[in-house]
C-alpha positions as CSV (number, residue, x, y, z in Angstrom):
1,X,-191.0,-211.2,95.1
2,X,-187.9,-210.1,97.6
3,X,-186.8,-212.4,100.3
4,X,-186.6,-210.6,103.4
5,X,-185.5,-213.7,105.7
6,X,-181.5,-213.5,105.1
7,X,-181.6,-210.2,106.2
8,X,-183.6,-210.2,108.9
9,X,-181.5,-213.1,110.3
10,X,-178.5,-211.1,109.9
11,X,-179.6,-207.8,111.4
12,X,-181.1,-210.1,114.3
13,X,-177.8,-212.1,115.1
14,X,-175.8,-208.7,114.9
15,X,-178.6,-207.4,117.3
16,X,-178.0,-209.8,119.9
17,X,-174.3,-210.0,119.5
18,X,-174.5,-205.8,120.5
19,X,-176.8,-206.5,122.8
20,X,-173.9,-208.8,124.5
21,X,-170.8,-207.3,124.0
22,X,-172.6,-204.2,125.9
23,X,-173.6,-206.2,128.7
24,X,-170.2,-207.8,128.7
25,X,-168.5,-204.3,129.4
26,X,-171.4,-203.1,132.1
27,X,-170.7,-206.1,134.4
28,X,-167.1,-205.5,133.7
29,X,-166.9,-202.3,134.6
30,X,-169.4,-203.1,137.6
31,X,-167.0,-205.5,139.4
32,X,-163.9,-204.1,138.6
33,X,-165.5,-200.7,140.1
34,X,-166.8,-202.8,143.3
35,X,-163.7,-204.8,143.3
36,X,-161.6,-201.9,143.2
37,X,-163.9,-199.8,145.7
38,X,-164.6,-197.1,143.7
39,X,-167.9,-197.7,143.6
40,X,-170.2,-199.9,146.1
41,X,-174.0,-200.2,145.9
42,X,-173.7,-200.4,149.9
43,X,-173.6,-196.7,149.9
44,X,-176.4,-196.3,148.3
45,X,-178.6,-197.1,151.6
46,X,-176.0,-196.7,154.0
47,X,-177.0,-193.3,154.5
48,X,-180.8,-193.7,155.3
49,X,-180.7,-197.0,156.4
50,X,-177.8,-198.0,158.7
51,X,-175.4,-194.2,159.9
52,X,-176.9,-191.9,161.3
53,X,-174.5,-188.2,161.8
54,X,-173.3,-187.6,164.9
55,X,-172.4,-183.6,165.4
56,X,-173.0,-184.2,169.3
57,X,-171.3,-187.6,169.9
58,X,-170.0,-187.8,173.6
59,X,-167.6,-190.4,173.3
60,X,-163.8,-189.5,173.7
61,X,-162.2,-191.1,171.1
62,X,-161.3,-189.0,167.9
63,X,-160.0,-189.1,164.3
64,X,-159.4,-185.9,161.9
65,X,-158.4,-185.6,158.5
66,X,-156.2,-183.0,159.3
67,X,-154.3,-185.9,161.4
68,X,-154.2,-188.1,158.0
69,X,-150.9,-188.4,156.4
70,X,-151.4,-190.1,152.3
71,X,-148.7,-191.6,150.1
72,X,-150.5,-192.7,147.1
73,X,-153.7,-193.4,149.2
74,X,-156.3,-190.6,150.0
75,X,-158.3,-191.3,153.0
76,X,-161.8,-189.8,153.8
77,X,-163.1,-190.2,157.5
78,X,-167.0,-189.6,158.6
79,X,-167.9,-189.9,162.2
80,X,-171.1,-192.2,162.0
81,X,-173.4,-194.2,164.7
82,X,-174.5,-197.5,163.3
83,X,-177.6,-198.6,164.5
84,X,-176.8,-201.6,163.2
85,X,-173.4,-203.2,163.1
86,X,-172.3,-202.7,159.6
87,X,-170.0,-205.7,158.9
88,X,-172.2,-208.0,160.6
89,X,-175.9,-206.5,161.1
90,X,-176.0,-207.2,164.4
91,X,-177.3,-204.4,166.9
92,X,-174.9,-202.2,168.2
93,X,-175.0,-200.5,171.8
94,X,-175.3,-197.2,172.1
95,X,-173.0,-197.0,175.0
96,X,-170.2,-197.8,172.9
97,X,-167.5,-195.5,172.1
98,X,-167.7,-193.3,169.2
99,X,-167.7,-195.1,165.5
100,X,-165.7,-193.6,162.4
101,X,-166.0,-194.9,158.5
102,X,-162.7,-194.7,156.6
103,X,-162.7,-194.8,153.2
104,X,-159.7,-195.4,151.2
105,X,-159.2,-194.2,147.3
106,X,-156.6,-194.7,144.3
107,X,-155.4,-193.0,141.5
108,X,-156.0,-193.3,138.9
109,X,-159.8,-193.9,139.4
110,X,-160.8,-197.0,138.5
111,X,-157.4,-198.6,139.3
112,X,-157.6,-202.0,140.5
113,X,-157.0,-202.0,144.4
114,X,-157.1,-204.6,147.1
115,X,-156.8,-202.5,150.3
116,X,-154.7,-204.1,153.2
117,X,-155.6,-202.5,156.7
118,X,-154.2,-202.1,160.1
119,X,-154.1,-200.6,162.9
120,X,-151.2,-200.7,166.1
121,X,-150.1,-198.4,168.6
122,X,-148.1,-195.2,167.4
123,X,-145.0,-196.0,170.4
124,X,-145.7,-199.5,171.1
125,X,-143.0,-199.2,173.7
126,X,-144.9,-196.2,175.8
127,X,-145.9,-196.4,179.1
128,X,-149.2,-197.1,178.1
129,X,-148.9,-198.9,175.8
130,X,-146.6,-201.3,177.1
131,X,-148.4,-204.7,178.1
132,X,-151.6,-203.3,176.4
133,X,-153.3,-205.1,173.3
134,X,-154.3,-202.5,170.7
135,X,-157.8,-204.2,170.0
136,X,-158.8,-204.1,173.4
137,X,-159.2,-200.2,172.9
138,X,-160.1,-199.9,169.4
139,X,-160.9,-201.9,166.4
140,X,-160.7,-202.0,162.9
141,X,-163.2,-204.0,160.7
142,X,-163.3,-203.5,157.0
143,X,-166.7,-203.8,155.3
144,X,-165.2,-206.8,153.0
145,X,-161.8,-208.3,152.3
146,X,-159.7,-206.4,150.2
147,X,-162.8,-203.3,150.7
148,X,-161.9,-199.7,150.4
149,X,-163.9,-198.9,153.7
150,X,-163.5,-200.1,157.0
151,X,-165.1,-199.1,160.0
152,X,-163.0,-197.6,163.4
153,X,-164.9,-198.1,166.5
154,X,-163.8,-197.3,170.0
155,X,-163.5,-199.5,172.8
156,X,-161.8,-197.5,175.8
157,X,-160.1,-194.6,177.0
158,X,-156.3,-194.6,176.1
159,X,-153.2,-192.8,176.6
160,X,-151.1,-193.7,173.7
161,X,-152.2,-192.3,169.6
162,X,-153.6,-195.3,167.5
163,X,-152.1,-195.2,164.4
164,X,-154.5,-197.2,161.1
165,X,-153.0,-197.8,157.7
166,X,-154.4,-198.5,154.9
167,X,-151.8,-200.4,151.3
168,X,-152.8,-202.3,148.5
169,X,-151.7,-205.8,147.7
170,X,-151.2,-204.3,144.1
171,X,-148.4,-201.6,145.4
172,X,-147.2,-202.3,149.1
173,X,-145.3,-198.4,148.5
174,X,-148.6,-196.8,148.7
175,X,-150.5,-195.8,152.0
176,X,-152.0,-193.8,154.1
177,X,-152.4,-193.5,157.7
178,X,-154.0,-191.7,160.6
179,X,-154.0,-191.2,163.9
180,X,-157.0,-191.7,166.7
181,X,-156.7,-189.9,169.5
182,X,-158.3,-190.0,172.6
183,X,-160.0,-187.0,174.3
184,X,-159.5,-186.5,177.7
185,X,-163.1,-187.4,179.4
186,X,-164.9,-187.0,183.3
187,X,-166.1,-190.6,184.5
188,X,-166.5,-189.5,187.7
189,X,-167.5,-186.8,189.8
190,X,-166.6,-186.6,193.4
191,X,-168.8,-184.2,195.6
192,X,-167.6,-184.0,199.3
193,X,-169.9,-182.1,201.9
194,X,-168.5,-181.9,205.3
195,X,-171.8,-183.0,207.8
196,X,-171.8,-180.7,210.3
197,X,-173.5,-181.2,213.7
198,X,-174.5,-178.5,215.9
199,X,-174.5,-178.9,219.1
200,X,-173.0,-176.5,222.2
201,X,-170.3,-175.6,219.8
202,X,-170.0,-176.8,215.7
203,X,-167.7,-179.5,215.1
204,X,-167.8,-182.2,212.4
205,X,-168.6,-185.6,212.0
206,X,-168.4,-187.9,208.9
207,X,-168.7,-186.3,204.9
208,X,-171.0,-186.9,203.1
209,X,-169.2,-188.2,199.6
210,X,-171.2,-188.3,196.2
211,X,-169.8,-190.5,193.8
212,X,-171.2,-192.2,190.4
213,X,-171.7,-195.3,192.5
214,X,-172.9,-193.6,195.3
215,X,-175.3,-191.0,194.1
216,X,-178.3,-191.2,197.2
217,X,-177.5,-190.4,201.0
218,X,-179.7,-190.6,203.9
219,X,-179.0,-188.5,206.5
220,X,-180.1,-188.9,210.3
221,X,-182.8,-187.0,210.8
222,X,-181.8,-186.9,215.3
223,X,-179.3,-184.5,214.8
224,X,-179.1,-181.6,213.6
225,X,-176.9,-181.6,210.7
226,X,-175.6,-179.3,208.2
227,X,-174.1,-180.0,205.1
228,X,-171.3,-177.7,204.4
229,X,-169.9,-178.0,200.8
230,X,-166.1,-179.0,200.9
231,X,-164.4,-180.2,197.7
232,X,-165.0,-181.7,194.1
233,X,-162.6,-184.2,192.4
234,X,-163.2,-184.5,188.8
235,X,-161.9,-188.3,187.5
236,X,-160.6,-188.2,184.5
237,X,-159.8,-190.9,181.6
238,X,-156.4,-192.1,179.9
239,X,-156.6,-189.0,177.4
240,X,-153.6,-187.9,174.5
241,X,-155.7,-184.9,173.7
242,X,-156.4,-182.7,176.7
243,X,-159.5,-180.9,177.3
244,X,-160.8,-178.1,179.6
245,X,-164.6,-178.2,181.6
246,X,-167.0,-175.8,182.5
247,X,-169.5,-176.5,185.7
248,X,-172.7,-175.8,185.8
249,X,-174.8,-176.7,189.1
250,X,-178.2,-176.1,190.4
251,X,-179.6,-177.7,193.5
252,X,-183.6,-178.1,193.7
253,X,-185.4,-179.1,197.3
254,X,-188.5,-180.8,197.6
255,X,-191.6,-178.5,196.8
256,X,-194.1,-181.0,198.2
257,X,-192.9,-181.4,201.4
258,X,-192.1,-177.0,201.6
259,X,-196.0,-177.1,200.8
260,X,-196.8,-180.0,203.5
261,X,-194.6,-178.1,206.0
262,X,-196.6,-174.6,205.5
263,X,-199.6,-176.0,205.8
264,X,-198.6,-177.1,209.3
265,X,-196.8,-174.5,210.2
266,X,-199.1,-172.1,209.3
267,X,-196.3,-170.3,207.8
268,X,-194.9,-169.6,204.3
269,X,-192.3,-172.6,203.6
270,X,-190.0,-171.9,200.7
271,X,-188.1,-174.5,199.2
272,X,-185.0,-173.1,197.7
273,X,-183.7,-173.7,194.2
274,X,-180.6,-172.6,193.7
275,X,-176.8,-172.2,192.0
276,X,-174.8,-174.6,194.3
277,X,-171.9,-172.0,193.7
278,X,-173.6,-169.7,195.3
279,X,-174.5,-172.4,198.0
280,X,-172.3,-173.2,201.0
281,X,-174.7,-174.7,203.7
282,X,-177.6,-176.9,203.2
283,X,-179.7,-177.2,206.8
284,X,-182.1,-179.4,206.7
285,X,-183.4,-179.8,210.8
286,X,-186.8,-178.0,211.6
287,X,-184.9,-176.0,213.8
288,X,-182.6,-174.4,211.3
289,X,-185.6,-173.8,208.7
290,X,-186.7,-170.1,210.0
291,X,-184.9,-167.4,208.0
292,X,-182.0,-169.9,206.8
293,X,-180.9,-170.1,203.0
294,X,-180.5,-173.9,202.8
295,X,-183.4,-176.4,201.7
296,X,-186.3,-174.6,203.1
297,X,-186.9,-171.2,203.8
298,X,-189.5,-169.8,206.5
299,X,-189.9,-166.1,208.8
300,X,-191.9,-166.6,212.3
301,X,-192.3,-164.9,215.1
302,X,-193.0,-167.5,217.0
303,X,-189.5,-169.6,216.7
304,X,-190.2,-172.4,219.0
305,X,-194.0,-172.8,218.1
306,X,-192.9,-173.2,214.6
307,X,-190.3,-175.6,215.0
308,X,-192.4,-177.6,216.9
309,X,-194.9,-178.2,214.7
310,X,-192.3,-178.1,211.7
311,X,-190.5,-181.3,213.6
312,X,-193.8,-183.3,214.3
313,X,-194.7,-182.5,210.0
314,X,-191.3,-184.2,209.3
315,X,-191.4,-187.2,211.8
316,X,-194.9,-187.9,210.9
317,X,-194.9,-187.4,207.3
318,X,-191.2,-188.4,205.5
319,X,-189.2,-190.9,205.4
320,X,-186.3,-192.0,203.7
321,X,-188.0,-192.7,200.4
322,X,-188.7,-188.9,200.2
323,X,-186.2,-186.7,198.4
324,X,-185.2,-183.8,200.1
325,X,-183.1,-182.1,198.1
326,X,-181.1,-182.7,194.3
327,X,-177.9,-181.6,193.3
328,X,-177.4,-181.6,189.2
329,X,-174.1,-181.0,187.9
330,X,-173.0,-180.3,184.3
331,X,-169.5,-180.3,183.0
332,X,-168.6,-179.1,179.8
333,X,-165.4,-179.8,177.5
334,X,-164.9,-179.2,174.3
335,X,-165.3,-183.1,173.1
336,X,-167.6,-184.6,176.0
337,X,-170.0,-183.8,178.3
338,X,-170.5,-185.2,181.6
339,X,-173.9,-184.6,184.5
340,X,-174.6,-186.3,187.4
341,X,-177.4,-185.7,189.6
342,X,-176.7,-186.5,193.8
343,X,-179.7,-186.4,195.7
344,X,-180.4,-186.9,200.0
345,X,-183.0,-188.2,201.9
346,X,-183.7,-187.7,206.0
347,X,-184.4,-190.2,208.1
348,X,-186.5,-188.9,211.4
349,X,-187.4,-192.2,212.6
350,X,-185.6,-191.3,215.6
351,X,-187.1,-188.1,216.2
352,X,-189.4,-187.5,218.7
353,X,-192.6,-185.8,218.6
354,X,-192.1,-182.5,220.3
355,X,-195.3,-181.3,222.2
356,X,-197.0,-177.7,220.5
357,X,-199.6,-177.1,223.4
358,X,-200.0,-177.7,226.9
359,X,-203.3,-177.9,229.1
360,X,-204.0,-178.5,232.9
361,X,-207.2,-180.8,234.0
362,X,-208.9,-179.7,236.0
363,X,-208.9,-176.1,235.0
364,X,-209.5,-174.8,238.5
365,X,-209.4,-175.9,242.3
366,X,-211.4,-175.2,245.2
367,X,-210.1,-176.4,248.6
């Protein structure tokens, strides 16, 4: 009768032997492909899971591959916003600047690399520069140490190139490097309005000035004011890359109180939405309503009748909490994008009420 058992114990240690060496090169080949870079199970959920693409980003700082100069080290750059902070996990703000990935490759594939990164100012000695801290405008983080991706993220305007590098401990004589720029950005948008008060003659008293910290003005509602537009003064950041903007403006008054004032009136009250370039003078006492182009609109016959009762609408029914009228700008560049929206308020506390009738008791005398 044959004896199977010697060969079955043979085919099975030779089995399991196979079965090991093959494991052996799979884990081999895994780590020296993490190790290396070349391949890195991160990736496989960084793309649904922690970047999402950016085509619109509106932050000023930028990095190109056409500004990426390789010896021996290719260099891939994405433009990414992590909502989570990908070497540490930890939220990231969405007010930050903007955030690039840089990934760094060998040849041949499957090389053994330990990547070395940096990053420093491109003329340390620059006017800019000088004094200034690198980090303090942008940083560099690498994923892990010795990892072929790191991850760029901006800090603040600046007006001196970044360059980053990226070696290997295995061969210092390879790199490659590029350069971050910064693109030249509005953080502020200064509207002046000269406030002009009529009275006998035109002369002017103070402007009214919109900045980003002063975006609300209340006007006095006593005299009768115009606003007059004077002068904007775009404020711009550090920038090396310049940029060109295009305004767009509209200005919108207060449909509720144009209705509120009709009904009063008795007379069709127009609020006037409009192209502020088109715009020169904004009146906005009761007086300066009939057949005017500025926040409300009206035709009367009866000038002083409607005024009257236009006045004792306003003093009665807004106050400074009421918005009379908004101004929206929009400034286009080729990198950002910058609004800000200005708006007024009247304040007729001070107004009195102006009389719309007259009568005489008793009617009639005998004597």
């Amino acid at each position: 009768m044959p004896n199977y058992s010697k060969k079955n114990s043979k085919s099975y240690i030779v089995g399991v032997v196979a079965l090991l060496v093959a494991l052996a090169l799979v884990f081999t080949y895994v780590f020296t492909s993490i190790g290396t870079g070349s391949w890195n199970p991160v990736d496989w959920v960084k793309d649904d899971q922690q970047v999402e693409e950016l085509p619109d980003a509106n932050g000023g700082t930028v990095v190109d591959e056409g500004n990426v100069t390789t010896n021996g080290v290719g260099l891939k750059i994405r433009k990414v916003s992590a909502m989570n902070d990908m070497v540490t996990g930890d939220p990231v703000s969405q007010d930050l600047e903007d955030t690039y990935e840089l990934t760094a490759s060998v040849e041949p594939a499957g090389a053994k690399a330990t990547y070395v990164w940096s990053i420093a100012w491109k003329d340390e000695a620059s006017e800019f520069a000088t004094g200034k801290t690198v980090t303090d405008y942008a940083t560099l983080t690498p994923t892990a140490d010795g990892a072929a991706t790191a991850i760029l993220q901006g800090l603040s305007d600046f007006g001196e190139q970044i360059l980053v590098t990226v070696s290997t401990q295995e061969n210092e004589s390879i790199s490659a490097t590029c350069t971050v720029d910064y693109a030249k950005r509005i953080v502020d948008y200064k509207v002046t309005y000269k406030q002009a008060t009529i009275s006998g003659s035109p002369f002017y008293g103070d402007p009214v000035v919109y900045t980003k910290d002063n975006t609300h003005v209340v006007l006095d509602g006593s005299k009768y004011f115009d606003l007059e537009f004077s002068k904007v003064e775009p404020v711009y950041s550090n920038y090396t890359i310049d940029d060109t903007f295009t305004e767009t403006s509209s200005f919108t008054a207060n449909s509720d109180i144009a209705e509120g004032l009709s009904g009063a009136t008795g007379v069709t009250v127009t609020a006037n939405n409009k192209d502020t370039a088109t715009m020169s003078i904004l009146s906005y006492n009761a007086y300066s309503i009939l057949n005017n182009s500025g926040v409300f609109t009206a035709k009367s016959s009866n000038a002083m009748a409607f005024a009257s009762a236009a006045n004792n609408y306003l003093v009665n029914n807004v106050t400074t909490n009421d918005i009379m009228g908004t101004f929206n700008f929009t400034l286009t560049g080729t990198y950002s994008t910058y609004t800000c929206t200005y708006t007024f308020a009247v304040n007729y506390s001070g107004v009195d009420i102006l009389p719309t009738a007259i009568t005489v008791n008793p009617g009639s005398i005998i004597l």
